[in-house]
C-alpha positions in Angstrom: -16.5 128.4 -19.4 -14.5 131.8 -18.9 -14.1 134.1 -21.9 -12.5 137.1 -22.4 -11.2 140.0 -24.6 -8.2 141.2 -25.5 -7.1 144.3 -28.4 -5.6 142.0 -31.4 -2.2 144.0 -31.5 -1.4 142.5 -28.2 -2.3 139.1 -29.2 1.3 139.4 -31.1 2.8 141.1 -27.8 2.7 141.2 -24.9 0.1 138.0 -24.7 1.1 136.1 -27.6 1.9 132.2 -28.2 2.7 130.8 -24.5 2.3 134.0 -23.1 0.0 134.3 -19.8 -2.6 136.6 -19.1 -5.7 136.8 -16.9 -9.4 137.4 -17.8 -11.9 139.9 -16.0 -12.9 137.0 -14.4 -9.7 136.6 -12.3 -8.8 133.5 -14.6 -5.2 133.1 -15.7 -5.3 131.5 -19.3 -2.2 130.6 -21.2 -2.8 131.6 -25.1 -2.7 128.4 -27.3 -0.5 127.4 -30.3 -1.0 128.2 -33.7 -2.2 125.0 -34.7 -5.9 126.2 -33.4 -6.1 129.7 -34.7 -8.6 130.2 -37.1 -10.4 127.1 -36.2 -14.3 126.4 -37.0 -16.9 123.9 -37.2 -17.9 124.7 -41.3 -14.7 125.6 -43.1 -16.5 127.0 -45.5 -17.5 130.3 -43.6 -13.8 130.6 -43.2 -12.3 133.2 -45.4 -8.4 134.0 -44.8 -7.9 136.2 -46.8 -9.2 139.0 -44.9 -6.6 138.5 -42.2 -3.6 138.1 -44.4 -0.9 140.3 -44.4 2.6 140.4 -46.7 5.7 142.0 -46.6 8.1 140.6 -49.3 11.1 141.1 -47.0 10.1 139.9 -43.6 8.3 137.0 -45.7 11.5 136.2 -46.7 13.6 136.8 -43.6 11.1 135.0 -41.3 11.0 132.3 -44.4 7.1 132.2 -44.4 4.4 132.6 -47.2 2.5 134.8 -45.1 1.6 136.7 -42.0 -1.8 136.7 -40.5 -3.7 138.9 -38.4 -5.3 137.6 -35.3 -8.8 136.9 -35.7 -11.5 139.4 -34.4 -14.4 137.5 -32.9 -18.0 138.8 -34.5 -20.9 137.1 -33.4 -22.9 135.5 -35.7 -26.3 137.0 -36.6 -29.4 134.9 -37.6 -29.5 135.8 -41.4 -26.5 138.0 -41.7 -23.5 136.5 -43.5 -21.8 134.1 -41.6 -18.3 134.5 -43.2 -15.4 134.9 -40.1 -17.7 134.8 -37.7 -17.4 133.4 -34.3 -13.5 132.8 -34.9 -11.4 133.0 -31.2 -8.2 132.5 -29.9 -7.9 129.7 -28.0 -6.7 129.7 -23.9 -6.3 127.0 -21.3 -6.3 127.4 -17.6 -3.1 127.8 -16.3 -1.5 127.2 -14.0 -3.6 124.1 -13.1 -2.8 124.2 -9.4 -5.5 125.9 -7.4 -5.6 126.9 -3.4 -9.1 127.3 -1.8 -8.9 130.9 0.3 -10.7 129.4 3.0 -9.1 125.9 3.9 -5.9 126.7 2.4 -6.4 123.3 -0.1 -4.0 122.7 -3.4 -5.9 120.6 -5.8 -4.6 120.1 -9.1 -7.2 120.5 -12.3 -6.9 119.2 -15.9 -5.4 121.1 -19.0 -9.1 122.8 -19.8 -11.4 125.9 -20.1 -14.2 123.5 -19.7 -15.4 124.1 -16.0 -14.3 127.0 -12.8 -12.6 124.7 -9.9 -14.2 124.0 -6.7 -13.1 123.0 -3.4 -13.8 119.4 -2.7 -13.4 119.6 0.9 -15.6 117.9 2.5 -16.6 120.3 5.4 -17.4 122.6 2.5 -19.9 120.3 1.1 -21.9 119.3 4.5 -22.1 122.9 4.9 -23.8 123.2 1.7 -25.8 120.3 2.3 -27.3 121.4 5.1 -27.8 124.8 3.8 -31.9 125.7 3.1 -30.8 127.6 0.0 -27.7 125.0 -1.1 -24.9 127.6 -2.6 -22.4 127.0 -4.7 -18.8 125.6 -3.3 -16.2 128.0 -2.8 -14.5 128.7 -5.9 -10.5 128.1 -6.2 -8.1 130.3 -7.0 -4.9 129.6 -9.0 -1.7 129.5 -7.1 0.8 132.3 -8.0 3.6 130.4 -8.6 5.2 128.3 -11.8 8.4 127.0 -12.8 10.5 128.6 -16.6 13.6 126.9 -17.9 15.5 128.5 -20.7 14.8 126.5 -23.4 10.8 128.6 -23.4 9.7 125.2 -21.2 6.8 126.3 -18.6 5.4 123.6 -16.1 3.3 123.8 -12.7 5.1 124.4 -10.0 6.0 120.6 -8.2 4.1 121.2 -5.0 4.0 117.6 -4.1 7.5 117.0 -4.9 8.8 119.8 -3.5 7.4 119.4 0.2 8.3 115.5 0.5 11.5 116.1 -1.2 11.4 113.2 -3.8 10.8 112.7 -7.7 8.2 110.1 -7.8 6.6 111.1 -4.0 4.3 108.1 -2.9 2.6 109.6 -0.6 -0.7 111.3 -1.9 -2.1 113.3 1.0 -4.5 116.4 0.5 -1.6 119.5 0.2 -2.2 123.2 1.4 -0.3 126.3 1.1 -0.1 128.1 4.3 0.5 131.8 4.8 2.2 132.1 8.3 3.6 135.5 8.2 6.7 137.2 6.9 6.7 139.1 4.0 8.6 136.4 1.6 8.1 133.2 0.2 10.2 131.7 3.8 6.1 132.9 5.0 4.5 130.8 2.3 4.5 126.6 3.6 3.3 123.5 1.4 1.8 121.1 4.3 0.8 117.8 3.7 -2.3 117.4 5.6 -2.1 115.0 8.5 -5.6 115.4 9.5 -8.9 114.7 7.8 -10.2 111.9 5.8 -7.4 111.5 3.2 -4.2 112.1 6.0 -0.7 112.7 4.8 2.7 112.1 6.0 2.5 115.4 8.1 5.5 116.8 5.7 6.0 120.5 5.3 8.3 122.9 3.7 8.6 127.1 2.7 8.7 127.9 -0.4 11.9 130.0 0.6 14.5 129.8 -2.5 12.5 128.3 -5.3 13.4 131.9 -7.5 17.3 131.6 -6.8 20.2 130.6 -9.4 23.4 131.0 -9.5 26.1 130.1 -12.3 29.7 128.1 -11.6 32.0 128.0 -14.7 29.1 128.9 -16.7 26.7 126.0 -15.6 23.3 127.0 -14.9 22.2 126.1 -11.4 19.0 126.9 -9.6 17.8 126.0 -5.8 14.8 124.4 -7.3 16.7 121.5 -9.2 19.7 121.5 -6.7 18.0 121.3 -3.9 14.1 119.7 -4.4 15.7 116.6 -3.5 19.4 116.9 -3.2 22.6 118.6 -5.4 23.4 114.8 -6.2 19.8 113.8 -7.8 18.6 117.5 -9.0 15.1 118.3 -10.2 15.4 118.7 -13.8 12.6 120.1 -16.6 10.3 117.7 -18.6 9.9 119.6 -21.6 6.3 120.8 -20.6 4.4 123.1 -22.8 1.2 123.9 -21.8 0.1 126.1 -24.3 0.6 122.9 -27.0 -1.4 120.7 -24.6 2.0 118.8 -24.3 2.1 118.3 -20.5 5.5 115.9 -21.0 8.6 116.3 -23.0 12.2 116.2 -23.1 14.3 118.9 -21.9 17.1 118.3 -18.4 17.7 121.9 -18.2 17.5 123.6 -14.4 14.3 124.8 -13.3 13.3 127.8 -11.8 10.2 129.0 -9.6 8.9 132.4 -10.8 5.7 134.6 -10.4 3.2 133.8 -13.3 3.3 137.2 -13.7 7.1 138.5 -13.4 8.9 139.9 -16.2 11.2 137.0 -17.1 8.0 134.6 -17.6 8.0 135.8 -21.6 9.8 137.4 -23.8 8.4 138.0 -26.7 10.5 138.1 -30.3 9.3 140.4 -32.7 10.9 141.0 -36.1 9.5 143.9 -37.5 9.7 145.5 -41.1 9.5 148.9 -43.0 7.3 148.4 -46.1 9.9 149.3 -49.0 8.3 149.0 -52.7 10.5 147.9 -55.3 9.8 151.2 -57.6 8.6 153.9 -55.8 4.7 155.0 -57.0 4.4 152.5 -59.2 2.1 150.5 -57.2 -0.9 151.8 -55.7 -2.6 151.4 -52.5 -5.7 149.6 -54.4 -3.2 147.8 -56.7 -1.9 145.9 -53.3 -5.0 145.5 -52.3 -6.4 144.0 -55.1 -3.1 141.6 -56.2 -3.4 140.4 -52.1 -7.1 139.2 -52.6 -7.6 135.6 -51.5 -8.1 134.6 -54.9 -5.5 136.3 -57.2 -2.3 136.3 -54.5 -2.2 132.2 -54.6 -2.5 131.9 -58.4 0.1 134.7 -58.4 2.0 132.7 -56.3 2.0 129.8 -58.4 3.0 131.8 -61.6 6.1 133.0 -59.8 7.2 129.8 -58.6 6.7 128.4 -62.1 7.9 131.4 -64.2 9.9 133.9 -61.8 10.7 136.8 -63.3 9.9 135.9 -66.9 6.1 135.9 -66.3 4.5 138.4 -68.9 1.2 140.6 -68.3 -0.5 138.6 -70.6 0.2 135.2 -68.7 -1.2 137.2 -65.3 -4.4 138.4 -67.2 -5.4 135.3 -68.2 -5.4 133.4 -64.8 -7.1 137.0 -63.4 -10.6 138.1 -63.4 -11.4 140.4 -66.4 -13.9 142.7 -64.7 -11.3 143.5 -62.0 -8.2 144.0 -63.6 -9.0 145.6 -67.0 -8.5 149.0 -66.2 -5.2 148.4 -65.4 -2.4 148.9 -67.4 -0.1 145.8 -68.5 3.2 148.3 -66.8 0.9 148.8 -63.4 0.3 145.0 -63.4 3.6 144.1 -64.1 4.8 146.8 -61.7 2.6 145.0 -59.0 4.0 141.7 -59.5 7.5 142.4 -59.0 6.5 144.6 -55.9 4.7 141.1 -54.8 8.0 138.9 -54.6 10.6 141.4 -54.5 11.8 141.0 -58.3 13.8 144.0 -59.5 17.8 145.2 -60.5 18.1 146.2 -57.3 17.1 143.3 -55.2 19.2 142.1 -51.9 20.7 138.8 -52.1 20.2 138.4 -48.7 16.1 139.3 -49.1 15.8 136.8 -51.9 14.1 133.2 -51.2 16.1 131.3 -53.6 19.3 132.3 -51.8 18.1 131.6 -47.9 19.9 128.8 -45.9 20.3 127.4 -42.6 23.7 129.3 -42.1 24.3 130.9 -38.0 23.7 134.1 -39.3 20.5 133.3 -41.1 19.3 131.4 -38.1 19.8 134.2 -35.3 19.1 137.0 -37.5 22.0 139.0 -37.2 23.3 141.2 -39.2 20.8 144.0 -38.4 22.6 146.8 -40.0 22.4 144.9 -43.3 18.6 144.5 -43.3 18.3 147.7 -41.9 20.3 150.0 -44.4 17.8 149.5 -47.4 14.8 151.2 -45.1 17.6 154.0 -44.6 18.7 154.2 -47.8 15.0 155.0 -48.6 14.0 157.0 -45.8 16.6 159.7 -46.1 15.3 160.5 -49.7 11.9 162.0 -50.2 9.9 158.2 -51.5 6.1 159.3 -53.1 4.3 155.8 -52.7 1.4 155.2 -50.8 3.0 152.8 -48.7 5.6 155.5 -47.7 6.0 159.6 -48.3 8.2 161.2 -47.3 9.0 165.3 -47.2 12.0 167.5 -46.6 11.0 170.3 -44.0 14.5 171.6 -43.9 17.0 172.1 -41.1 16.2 175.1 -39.0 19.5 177.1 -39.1 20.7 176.5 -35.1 20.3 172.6 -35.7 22.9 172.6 -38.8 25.9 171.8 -37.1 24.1 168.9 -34.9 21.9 167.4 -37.8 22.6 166.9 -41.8 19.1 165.4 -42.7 15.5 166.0 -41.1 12.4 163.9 -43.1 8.8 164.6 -42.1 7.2 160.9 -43.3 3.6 161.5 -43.9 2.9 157.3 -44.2 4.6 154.5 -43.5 3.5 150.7 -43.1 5.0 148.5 -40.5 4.6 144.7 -40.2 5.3 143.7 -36.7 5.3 139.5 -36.9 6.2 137.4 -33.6 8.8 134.6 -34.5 9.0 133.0 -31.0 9.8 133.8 -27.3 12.1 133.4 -24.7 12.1 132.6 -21.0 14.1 133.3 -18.1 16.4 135.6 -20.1 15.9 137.8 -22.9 18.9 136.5 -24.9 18.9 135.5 -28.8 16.7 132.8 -30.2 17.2 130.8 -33.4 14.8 131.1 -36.2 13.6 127.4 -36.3 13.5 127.2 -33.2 11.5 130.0 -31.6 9.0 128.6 -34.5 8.7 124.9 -32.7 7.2 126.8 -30.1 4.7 128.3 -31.6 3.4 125.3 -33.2 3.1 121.6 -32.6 4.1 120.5 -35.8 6.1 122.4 -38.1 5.0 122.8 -41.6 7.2 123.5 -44.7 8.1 127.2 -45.8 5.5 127.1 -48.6 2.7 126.6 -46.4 4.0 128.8 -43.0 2.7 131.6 -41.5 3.3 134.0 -38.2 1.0 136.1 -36.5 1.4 139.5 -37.3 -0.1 143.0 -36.9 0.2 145.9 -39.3 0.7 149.6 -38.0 0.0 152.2 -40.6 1.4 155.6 -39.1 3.7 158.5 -39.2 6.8 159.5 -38.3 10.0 161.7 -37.8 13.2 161.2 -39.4 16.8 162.7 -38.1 20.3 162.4 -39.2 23.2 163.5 -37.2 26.4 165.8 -38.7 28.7 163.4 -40.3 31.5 165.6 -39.6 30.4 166.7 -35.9 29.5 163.1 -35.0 33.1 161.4 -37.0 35.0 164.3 -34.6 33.1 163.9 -31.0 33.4 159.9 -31.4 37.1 159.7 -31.8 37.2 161.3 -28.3 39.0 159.3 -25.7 36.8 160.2 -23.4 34.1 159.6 -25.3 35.0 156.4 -26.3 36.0 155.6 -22.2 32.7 156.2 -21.1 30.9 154.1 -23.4 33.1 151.6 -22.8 32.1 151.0 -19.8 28.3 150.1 -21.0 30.2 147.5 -23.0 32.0 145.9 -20.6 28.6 145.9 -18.2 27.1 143.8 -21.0 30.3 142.0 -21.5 30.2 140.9 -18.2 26.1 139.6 -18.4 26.8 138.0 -21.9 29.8 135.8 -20.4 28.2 135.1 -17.6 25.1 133.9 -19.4 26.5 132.5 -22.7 25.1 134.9 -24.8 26.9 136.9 -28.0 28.6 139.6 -26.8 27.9 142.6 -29.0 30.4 146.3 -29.1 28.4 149.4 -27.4 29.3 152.2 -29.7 29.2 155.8 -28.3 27.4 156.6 -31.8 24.8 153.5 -30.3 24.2 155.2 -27.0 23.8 158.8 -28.3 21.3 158.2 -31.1 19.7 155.6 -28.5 19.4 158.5 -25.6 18.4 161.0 -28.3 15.4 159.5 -29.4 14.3 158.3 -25.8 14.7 162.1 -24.9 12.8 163.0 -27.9 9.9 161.3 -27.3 9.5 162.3 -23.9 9.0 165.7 -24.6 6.7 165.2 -28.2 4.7 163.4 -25.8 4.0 166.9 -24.4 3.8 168.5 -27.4 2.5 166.5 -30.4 -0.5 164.7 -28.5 0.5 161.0 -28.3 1.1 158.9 -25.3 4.8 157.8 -24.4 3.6 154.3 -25.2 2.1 155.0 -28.5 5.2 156.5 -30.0 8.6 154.4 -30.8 11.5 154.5 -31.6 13.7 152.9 -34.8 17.7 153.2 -34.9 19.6 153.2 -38.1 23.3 153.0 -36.7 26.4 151.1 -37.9 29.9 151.7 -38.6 30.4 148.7 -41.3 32.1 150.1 -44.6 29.5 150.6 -47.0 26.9 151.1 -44.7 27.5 153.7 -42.6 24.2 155.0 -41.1 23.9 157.9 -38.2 19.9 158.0 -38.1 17.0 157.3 -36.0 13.2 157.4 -36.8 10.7 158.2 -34.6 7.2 156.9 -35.4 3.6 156.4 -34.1 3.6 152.4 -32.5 -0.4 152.0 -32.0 -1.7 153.5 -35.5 -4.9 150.8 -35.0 -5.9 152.9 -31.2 -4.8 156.4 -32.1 -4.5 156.7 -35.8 -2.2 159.1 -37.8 -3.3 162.4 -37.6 -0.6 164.5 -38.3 0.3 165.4 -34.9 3.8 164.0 -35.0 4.5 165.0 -38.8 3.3 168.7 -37.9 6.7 168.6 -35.3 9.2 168.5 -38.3 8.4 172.1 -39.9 11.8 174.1 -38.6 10.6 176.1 -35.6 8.5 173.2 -33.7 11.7 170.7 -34.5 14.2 173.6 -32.9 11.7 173.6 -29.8 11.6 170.0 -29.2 15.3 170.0 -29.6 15.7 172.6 -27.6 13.7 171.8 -24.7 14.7 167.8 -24.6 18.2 169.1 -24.9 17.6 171.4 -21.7 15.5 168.8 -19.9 18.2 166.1 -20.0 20.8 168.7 -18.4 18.9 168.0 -15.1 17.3 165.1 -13.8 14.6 165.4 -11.2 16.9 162.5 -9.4 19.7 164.3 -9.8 22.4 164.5 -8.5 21.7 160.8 -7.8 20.8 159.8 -11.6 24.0 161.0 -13.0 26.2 160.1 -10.0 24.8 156.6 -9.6 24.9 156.8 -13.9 29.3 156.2 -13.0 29.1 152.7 -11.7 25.7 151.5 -13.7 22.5 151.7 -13.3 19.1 149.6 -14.7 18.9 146.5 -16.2 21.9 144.1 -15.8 23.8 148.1 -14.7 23.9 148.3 -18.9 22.4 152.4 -18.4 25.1 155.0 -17.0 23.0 158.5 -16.3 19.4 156.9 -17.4 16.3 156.8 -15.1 12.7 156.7 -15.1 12.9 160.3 -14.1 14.8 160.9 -17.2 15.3 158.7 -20.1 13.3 156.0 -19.5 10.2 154.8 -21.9 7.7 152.2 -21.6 9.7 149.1 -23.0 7.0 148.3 -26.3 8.5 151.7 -27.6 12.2 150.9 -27.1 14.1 148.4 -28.9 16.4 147.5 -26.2 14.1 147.3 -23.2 16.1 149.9 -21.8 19.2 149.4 -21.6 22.3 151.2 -23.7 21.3 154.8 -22.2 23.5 157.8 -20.8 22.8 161.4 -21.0 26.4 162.3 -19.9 27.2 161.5 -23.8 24.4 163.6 -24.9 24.9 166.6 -23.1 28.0 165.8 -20.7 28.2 165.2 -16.8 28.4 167.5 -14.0 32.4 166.9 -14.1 32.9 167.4 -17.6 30.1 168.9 -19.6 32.1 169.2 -22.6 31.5 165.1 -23.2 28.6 165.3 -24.7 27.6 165.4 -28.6 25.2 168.6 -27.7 27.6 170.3 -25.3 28.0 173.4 -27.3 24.5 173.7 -28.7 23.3 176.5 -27.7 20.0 178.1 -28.4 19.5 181.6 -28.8 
């Protein structure tokens, strides 16, 4: 049985639920459901509460009780406490197709981990027969190819339907995938055997075509459905999901070939969340710690749900242990409580359990300037909780007409939970149903729960000029060149029936800024490109206008917080960063190409203007947009106009 290893961060991303990976062994495994997480033989050696995490307001956006860490596999000792102890993820082989290197042979396996697949060919076995030393058959490998629809289905590529051209094939000859040259898949050829013991029909056909789609009055059509058969009887998806064990469904959406490793296999969805207390400092670290125990959060729990609000210290004392919680004060417990479910004056409707429902908005999680503007609200200050501390530096005296507000947060706490995934596109996803696939079953709010990993780090805050930026986005120019970003996206979102969404100019610039930003503090604060990420607080609704962005450490469990980013805020490091991002994005080292090519679009779906890897580009776990939405031109203008951008006239002495 193959085994493997993997950090537990990327168990949430990039290799979460349905997601494919491969083992040291060459194995690819799909990662199973949720359903057998956290599975053992003696339940009582199972204790949960060391891998539970909560965050009241991702709890209550994600409508779960809890988020849970992925389990770290320990071995068990003879004589050593057996608590969480040989706990694993569970993986299947797949894809189940295999292709013998030698005699070219397909032979589909079973859903399992149980055994390595071996060529049954024949001559393979007399020649291990009449070996002295008898070795092992040769060992299959797994074909490269699978097939995605867009509802997050994923099946084996349909080898034998494919080469004879039919739905229900009768003909069950050995198959082989031939290389015969070229260097696409019109070089790769299924061939059902016509010689040997078990002869085919003789049928054969490239694999040319099997990744191409195309859309007509926004229909979804791929070469694989239309044309595996015919356009009058296409191919459609069966609803398969592997990683459930559930070979068989119902689905009639187009299918697609892809690479089980290309991009468009998974896309993870990750909702992730700023820890905000409900009173700043009145709760301390070892108060959380304490009221999220495995024995006191559940009775805690129960209190709420009978008394709310209206609970008194008294009532929590007496379902608590004495010893633990005596030298606490009734104020501190209280405090704690209400920190728990989010009970204060100034809670959010729209965080509040009692008030979630299945509306659109609820269910694709818009609204992201609304769930955002409470972390901003909070961040801009100068918080003192353990959970998040924040300090003004001050604004070094050349930055004052470009910034208003510079915070050097010494801790913050971010739940990252995964909520579902996508396939084929990245394009929005539903709340319910990105968590049908993740389980088999669904369970009721009360008792649900998302993987999750928590990232305890530190970070840099920055808020532009009100006045400077209000003035430079009213610019016709401005608001021209931006627009055409919109209409890019406008043009992918019709075309694939997603929400189309308005590309501000204040978007792009804070977007650009912090993806120039953390190229150079990768230089000069330590951390690797990929360790750093960004968060943008932007939006032009009334009431919550917000101009920031916050840039923060993304791996805190690998690197750790060690002040290295926070030491970049003090005035004369954050005027050097500034000043030497500013300068570096003046000139790319594809330049004159970058920005020239940056007219017509560039990147992803042509949604970047003057944006390359050479430039502006990060690794895609530290942007939120997978790079997309970037342009330097309106950060520090364009070889025809360098008055466009926002830091045209900033000028360092």
């Amino acid at each position: 049985m193959s085994t493997g290893s993997i950090r537990r961060a990327q168990l949430v991303t990039p290799f979460g639920v349905g997601a494919m990976g491969v083992l040291v062994d060459g194995t690819s495994v799909i990662t199973a459901g949720l359903d057998h997480w956290y599975s053992v033989d003696d339940p009582s050696t199972l204790q949960l509460g060391e891998y539970q995490a909560h965050d009241w307001r991702l709890e209550a956006r994600l409508r779960v009780r809890e988020f849970r860490l992925p389990p770290d596999f320990r071995r068990r000792q003879k004589g050593e406490d057996p608590r969480n102890t040989n706990l694993k993820v569970p993986v299947l082989r797949f894809p189940r197709w295999s292709f013998c290197i030698y005699c070219k042979r397909l032979e589909l396996s079973p859903l399992t981990m149980a055994q390595p697949v071996e060529c049954p060919d024949p001559k393979h076995r007399q020649a291990a027969d009449g070996a002295k030393r008898k070795p092992k058959l040769p060992r299959m490998s797994q074909v490269p190819f699978v097939a995605i629809c867009p509802q997050g289905h994923l099946d084996d590529f349909p080898f034998r339907e494919w080469v004879h051209r039919s739905h229900r094939p009768t003909c069950q000859g050995v198959l082989r995938l031939e290389s015969r040259g070229g260097g696409g898949l019109e070089g790769q050829v299924v061939v059902c055997d016509s010689k040997g013991t078990s002869k085919g029909c003789g049928s054969e056909r490239s694999l040319e075509g099997i990744m191409n789609s195309h859309s007509e009055n926004l229909v979804e059509h791929t070469h694989l459905t239309d044309q595996l058969s015919s356009k009058d009887d296409p191919f459609c998806c069966k609803g398969a999901r592997p990683w459930l064990a559930e070979l068989v469904g119902f689905c009639g959406e187009p299918l697609r070939g892809a690479l089980r490793g290309a991009g468009n296999v998974y896309f993870p969805k990750v909702e992730s969340s700023i820890y905000l207390p409900r009173q700043v400092g009145a709760v301390s670290a070892e108060l959380h710690d304490l009221l999220n125990r495995a024995d006191v959060r559940p009775l805690l729990r129960l209190m709420h749900t009978m008394f709310g609000d209206k609970v008194t210290a008294d009532q929590i004392r007496a379902q608590l242990s004495p010893e633990l919680f005596k030298p606490i004060a009734d104020n501190d417990l209280l405090a704690g409580y209400r920190d728990m479910f989010g009970i204060g004056p100034t809670q959010d409707s729209a965080n509040d359990d009692s008030n979630v429902d299945d509306s659109d908005e609820t269910e694709t999680l818009t609204g992201n300037d609304e769930w955002r503007y409470p972390e901003y609200k909070l961040l801009r200050e100068t918080p003192t909780d353990d959970y998040l501390t924040a300090s003004d530096p001050g604004i070094h005296p050349e930055l004052t007409d470009v910034l208003d507000r510079v915070r050097s947060v010494e801790s913050l706490v971010e739940t990252r939970a995964l909520r579902g995934f996508t396939r084929v596109r990245d394009e929005g996803l539903k709340l319910t149903e990105g968590k049908s696939l993740l389980r088999r079953r669904p369970i009721p709010p009360e008792h649900d729960w998302l993987p999750a990993y928590v990232v305890k780090g530190e970070g840099i805050y920055l808020e532009l000029n009100r006045q400077q930026l209000k003035a430079w986005e009213q610019k016709p120019k401005v608001i021209d060149r931006a627009q055409k970003i919109s209409d890019h996206y406008g043009n992918v979102a019709r075309l694939r029936g997603l929400q189309e969404r308005t590309i501000s100019p204040r978007f792009i610039l804070l977007h650009t800024l912090a993806h120039l930003l953390i190229n150079e503090l990768v230089f000069t604060c330590g951390y690797s490109s990929a360790s750093l990420r960004e968060r943008l607080f932007v939006s032009e609704t009334p009431g919550r206008h917000m101009a920031g962005l916050l840039i923060y450490t993304a791996a805190g469990d690998s690197e750790g917080t060690m002040g290295g980013l926070v030491r970049m805020v003090r005035q004369n490091s954050l005027r050097s960063v500034v000043a030497n991002a500013i300068s570096e994005a003046r000139w790319c080292s594809t330049d004159p190409v970058c920005m020239d090519a940056g007219e017509k679009g560039q990147g992803p779906d042509s949604c970047n203007l003057a944006a390359c890897h050479g430039c502006a580009l990060l690794p895609e776990t530290s942007c939120e947009e997978f790079n997309r939405f970037l342009d330097r031109g309106l950060v520090v203008g364009t070889f025809l106009d360098t008055s466009l951008g926002y830091f045209s006239d900033l000028n360092f002495t």
